[in-house]
N, C-alpha and C positions, 0 to 999 in steps of 0.2 A: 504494500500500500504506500500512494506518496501523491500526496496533496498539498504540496507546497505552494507558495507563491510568496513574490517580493515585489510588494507595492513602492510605488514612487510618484511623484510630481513631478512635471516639470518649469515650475514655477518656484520648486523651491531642491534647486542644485546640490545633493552631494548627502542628501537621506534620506532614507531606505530604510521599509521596515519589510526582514523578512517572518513570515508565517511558515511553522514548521509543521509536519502532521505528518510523520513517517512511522514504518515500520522494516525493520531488516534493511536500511541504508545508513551506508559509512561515509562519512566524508574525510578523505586522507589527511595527508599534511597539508595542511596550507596556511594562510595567513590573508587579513584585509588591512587595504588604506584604508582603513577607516577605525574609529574607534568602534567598538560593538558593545551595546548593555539592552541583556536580559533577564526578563524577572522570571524566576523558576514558578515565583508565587502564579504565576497567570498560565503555568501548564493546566491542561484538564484533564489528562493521563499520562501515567510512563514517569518514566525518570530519566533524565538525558546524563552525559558525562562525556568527557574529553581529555587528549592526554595534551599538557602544557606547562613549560617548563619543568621536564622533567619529573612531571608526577601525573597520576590517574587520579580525573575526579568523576565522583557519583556524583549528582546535581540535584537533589530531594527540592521539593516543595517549599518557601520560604526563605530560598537563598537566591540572592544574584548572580547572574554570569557576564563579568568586567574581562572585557581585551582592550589591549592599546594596539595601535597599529600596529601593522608590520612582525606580530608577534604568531608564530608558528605553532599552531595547532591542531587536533583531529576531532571529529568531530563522530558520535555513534547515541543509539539508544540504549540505554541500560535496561527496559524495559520491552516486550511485546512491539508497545506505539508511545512515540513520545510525542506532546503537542506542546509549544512554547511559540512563542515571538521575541525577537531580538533586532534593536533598531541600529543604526549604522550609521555614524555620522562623521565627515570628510575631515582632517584636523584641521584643514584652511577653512573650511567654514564655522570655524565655534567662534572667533572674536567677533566676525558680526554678527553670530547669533546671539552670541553673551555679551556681549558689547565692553569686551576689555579688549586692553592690549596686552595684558600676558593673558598665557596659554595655561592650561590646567595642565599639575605634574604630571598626571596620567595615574593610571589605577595600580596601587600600590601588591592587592588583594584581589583576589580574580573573584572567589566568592563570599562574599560577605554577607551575613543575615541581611536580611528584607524585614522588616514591621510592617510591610505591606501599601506603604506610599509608594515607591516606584510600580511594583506587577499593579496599581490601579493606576497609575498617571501612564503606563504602556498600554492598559488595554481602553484606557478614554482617545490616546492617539489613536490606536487600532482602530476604531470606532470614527474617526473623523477623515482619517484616509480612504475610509468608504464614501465620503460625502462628498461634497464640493465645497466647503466653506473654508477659505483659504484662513479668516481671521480668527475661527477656531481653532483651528488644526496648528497654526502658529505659535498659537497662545499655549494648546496644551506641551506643543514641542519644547518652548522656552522654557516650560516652569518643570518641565522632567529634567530635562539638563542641567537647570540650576541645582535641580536637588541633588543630582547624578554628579555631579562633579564637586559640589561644596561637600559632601557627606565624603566622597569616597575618592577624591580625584586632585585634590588638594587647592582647592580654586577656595580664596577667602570669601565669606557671606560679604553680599553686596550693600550696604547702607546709603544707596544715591540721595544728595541732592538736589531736587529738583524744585526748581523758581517758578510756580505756576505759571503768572500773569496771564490768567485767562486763557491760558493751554487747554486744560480741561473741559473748561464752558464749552469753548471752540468745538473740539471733540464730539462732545456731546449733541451741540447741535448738531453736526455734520453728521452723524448716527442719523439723529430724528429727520434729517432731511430724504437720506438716502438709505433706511432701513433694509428698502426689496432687494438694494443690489447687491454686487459680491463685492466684498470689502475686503482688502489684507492688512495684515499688521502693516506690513512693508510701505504698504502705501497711507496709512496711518503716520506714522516714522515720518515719513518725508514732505508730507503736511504741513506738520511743525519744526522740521531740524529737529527730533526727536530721538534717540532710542528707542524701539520697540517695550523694553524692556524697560524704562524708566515712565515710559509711557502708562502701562499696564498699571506700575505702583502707584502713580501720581492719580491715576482714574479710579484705581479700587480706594484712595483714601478719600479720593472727592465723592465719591457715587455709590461705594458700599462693596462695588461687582465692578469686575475686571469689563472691558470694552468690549469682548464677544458677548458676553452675559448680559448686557446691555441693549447688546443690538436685536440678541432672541428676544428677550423680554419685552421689546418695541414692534419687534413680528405678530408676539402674541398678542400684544393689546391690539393692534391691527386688524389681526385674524379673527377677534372676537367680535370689533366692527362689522367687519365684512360680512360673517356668519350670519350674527344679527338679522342682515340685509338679505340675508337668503341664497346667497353666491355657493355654489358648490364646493364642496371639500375637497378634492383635488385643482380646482381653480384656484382657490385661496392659497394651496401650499404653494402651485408652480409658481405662481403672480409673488411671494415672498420669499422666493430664493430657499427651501427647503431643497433637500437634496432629493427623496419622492413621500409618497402617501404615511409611511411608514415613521418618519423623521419627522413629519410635520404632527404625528399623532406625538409620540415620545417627548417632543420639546411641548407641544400642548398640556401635556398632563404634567409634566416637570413643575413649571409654573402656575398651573389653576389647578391640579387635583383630581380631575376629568378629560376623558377625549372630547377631541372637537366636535365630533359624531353626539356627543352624549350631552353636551356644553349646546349644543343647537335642539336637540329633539326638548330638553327642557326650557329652554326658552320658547321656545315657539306651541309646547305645548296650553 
């Protein structure tokens, strides 16, 4: 059995999250440019393990699995079928994701326990690389890596600075004007001369919720308009940039408690 796949963008250069879901496949020696972190926590069977630097490891449920590039290893199941995810990211592209100019030491410890914030902050990316929302998918990437490298990667916690003067307000409006369309961090950032990342904190201490959680929460109140008005349920998602019927139901009940299906039959009842 082998149901792999390794999703990408192309809008956002140099990572990669591969999905694993094998059974009786080895992967020899070899090594990536990239750094690689996965959460063993987010397996749903098996047990994975690898030989590197010179030792075998079992990979159990509740530990991470940290590569630096260029480092040589093999790759098998310990188990029948292992399933896991493991995301990839290019070492030139971490300062403008993290927005320093030095480089994280790199992962001292290949596995180190999980409390289980990274296998959830992997499988919310997993989850948005199915979609299309470029400023979700961002946003989750940036705060995996911060944690992913301040915890285990020797990158000091970041404490920015940031001088609002009306940066935020700005933002914000800009949300409420262009809710339906597809918005990127990236293009957030360069709005204002911003960092993405300086962005996010400045907006969660102004608004409560980071700038994607903002901009759903403006979809919904929208969609609840629209519903109101009698407009179709798959009309309302496509018209508001949901990714399909399925994602428009999820982010609906996140926020009100109820599907949009269920939010309309009792109003109109």
């Amino acid at each position: 059995m082998n149901a792999n796949s390794l999703l990408a963008k192309p809008w956002l250069p140099g990572v990669e999250l591969f999905h694993a879901d094998f059974s009786g496949q080895a992967f020899g020696r070899h090594s990536h440019d990239a750094f690689a972190i996965g959460a063993i926590g987010a397996i749903v069977q098996g047990v994975g393990g690898y030989q590197c630097r010179g030792q075998r490891y079992a990979l159990p449920a509740g530990t991470l699995s940290l590569m630096n590039p260029e480092e040589p290893h093999t790759g098998h199941a310990e188990s029948a079928r292992v399933v896991y995810r493991m995301l990839y990211i290019e070492e030139s592209r971490l300062p403008v994701l993290l927005g320093r100019k030095r480089l994280p030491n790199g992962f001292s410890t290949l596995n180190p326990h999980d409390d289980g914030q990274v296998a959830a902050g992997l499988a919310r990316l997993a989850g948005e690389f199915e979609r299309a929302d470029a400023l979700t998918l961002e946003s989750e990437l940036l705060a995996l890596l911060e944690l992913v490298f301040v915890r285990h990667g020797g990158l000091r916690e970041a404490h920015p600075v940031f001088r609002d003067s009306g940066v935020t307000a700005y933002l914000r409006d800009y949300l409420e004007a262009h809710y339906a369309e597809a918005v990127s961090l990236e293009q957030l950032g360069a709005l204002v001369q911003r960092h993405p990342r300086h962005l996010i904190e400045a907006f969660r201490r102004a608004y409560g919720v980071p700038p994607h959680t903002y901009l759903l929460q403006r979809r919904v109140r929208e969609a609840k308009r629209r519903l109101l008005q009698g407009q179709a349920l798959a009309d309302v998602a496509l018209d508001l940039g949901f990714y399909d019927q399925a994602h428009f139901n999820g982010v609906f009940r996140r926020f009100t408690g109820v599907t949009p299906g269920r939010f309309r039959a009792v109003a109109q009842a």
